[in-house]
N, C-alpha and C positions, 0 to 999 in steps of 0.2 A: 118877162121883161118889166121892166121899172116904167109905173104908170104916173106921167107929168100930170098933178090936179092943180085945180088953184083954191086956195082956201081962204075963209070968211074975209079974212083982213088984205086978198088979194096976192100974196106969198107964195109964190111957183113950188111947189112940194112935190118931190120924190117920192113913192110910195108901191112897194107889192108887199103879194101874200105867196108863201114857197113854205113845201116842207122841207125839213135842214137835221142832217147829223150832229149834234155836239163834238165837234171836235177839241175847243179849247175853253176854259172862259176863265181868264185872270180876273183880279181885286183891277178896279180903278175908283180912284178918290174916295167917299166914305160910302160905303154899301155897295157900291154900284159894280157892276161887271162889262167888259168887255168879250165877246163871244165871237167866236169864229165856226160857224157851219160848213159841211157842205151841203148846198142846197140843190134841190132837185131841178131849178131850172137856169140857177146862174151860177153854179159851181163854189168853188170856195168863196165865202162873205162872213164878212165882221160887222157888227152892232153893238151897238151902248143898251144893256141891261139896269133900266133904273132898279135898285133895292136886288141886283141880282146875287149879292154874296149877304147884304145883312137878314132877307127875306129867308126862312128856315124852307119854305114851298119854292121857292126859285133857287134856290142852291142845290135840293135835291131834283132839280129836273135841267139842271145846266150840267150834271155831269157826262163827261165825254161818252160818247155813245147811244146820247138819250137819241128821241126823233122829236123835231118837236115842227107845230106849225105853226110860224111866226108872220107878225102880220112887220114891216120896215118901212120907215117914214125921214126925209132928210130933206133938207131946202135947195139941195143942189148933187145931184146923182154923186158927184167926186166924194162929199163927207162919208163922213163915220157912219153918222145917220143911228136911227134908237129898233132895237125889237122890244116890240112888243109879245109876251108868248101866249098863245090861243089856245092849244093844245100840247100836251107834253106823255110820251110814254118812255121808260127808262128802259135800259139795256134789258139782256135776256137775266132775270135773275141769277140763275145757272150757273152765269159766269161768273158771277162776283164771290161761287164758292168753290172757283175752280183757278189756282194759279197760274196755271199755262194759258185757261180762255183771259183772263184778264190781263194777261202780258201781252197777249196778241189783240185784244180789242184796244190796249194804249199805244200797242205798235202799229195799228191801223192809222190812231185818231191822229199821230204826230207825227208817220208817213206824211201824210195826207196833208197836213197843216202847214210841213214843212216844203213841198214836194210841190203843189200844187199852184198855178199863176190865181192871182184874185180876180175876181170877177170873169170867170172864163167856162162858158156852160159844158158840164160832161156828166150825161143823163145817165150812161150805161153806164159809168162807173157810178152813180148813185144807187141805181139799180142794184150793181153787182155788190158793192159794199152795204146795204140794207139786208142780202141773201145773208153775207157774209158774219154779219154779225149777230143776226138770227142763229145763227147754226153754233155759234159760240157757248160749250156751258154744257153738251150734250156729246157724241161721239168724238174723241180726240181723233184719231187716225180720219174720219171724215172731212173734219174743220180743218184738219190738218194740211191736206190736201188741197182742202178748198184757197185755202191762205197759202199755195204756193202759186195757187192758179191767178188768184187776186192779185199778186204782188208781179205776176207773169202778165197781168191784165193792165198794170198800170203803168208799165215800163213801156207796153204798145202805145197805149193810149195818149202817152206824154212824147212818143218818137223814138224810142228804146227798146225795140221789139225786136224780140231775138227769130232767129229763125231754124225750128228742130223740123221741117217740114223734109230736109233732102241732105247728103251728105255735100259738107263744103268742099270735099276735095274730088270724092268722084262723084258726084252727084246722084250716088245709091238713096232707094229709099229705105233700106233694110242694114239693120242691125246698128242701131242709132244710137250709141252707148256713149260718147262724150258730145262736150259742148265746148268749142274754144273761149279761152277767157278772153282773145282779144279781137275775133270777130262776132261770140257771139249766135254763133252758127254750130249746125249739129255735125259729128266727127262720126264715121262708122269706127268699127271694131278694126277691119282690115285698114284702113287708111290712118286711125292711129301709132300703128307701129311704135317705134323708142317714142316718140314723145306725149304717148299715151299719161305720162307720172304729170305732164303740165297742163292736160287739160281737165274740166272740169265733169264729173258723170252728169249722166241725161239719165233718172231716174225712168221705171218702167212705167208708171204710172202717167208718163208726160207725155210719152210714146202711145200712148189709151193700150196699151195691155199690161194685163195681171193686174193682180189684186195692191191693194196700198198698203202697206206695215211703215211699222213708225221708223227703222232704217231707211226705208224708199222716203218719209218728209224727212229726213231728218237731211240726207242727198237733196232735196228738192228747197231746202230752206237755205243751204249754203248755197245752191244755186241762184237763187233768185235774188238773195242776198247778197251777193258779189255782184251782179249786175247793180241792184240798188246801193252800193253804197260805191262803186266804179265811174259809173254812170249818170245816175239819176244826181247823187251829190256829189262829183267829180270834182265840179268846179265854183259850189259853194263852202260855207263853213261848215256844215252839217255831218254829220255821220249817222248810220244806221242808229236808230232810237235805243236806250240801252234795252228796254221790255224786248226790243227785238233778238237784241245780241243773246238774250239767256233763252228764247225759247227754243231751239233745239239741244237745250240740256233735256227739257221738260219728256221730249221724247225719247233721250238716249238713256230713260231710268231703267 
């Protein structure tokens, strides 16, 4: 939480220290950056970066996905308020030579930016999206999965949580093969009958059996992706990020 100090000249100051995702950091006025985190204990937050685009050492550690821990200081919790950056480690290198990991670490960062209320603490998703981007850059069919589970993870987390625990219509637990588009809930094999062509498959991997292949994300990415861009941005201007829209080409090579 944001610790109230009072400084030399007597000036009520704002001020923590949090670790923070790079999510965004536009140009503002000459040099300087604007930065958008998510931070490990107050959720999505923005800062004024002095010298953060002119500086060649702060531009490479503002980009999206770095981790950095920043020290935030403002005269009244409402402002902008400035980071200062302490420590900074950059994304999985990995990723940045792999065009699927790097569509889905921009599909993370602007999720998230876009997606997300300000100021609103969500530790487990910090948590889960630090795993997440860790794994980026190294096994696809892994991270693959992982990023359908994350995207499965943030739709709960925001109030969007689907539910593949029981069938919606007889309330089987076996044989879990679609998902309705419009509740969102799991459909068995037998209770879809004719209108199996309108709903959506419940990948086997979601169900925790068998193995993951990149048909199974690539079922799991439309999935999760129709809820995120039905849902989550329903009823903003927003649509699913384009890095997002091309990564299940990445798997249907």
């Amino acid at each position: 939480m944001a610790i109230r100090q009072e400084s030399p000249n007597m000036v009520a100051m704002e001020q923590f220290q949090d670790n923070g995702i790079v999510l965004a950091a536009r140009p503002h006025g000459e040099g300087a950056a604007v930065v958008t985190l998510l931070t490990e204990k107050l959720g999505r937050h923005a800062g004024y970066v002095h010298g953060g685009m002119s500086s060649t050492r702060l531009r490479a550690q503002l980009q999206p996905g770095a981790l950095l821990t920043v020290g935030w200081n403002a005269r009244t919790e409402g402002q902008l308020g400035s980071y200062t950056v302490e420590d900074a480690s950059g994304p999985n290198p990995a990723t940045l030579d792999d065009a699927a990991a790097l569509a889905a670490l921009q599909s993370v960062c602007t999720t998230l930016e876009r997606a997300l209320p300000e100021r609103e603490s969500h530790p487990a998703l910090f948590a889960g999206t630090l795993a997440l981007l860790d794994m980026l850059g190294h096994d696809r069919e892994i991270w693959g999965a992982a990023l359908v589970f994350w995207e499965l993870s943030l739709l709960r987390e925001l109030g969007f949580g689907l539910d593949l625990s029981k069938c919606a219509v007889t309330g089987t637990t076996e044989n879990l093969v679609y998902v309705s588009p419009k509740s969102g809930r799991a459909v068995s094999l037998e209770a879809a009958g004719p209108y199996k062509e309108k709903l959506l498959p419940l990948p086997a991997f979601l169900r925790g059996e068998g193995g993951v292949d990149a048909a199974e994300i690539v079922s799991g990415l439309k999935l999760s992706g129709y809820f995120l861009e039905h849902r989550l941005y329903a009823h903003t201007t927003h649509a699913l990020p384009e890095p997002r829209q091309r990564l299940p080409e990445f798997f249907a090579e």
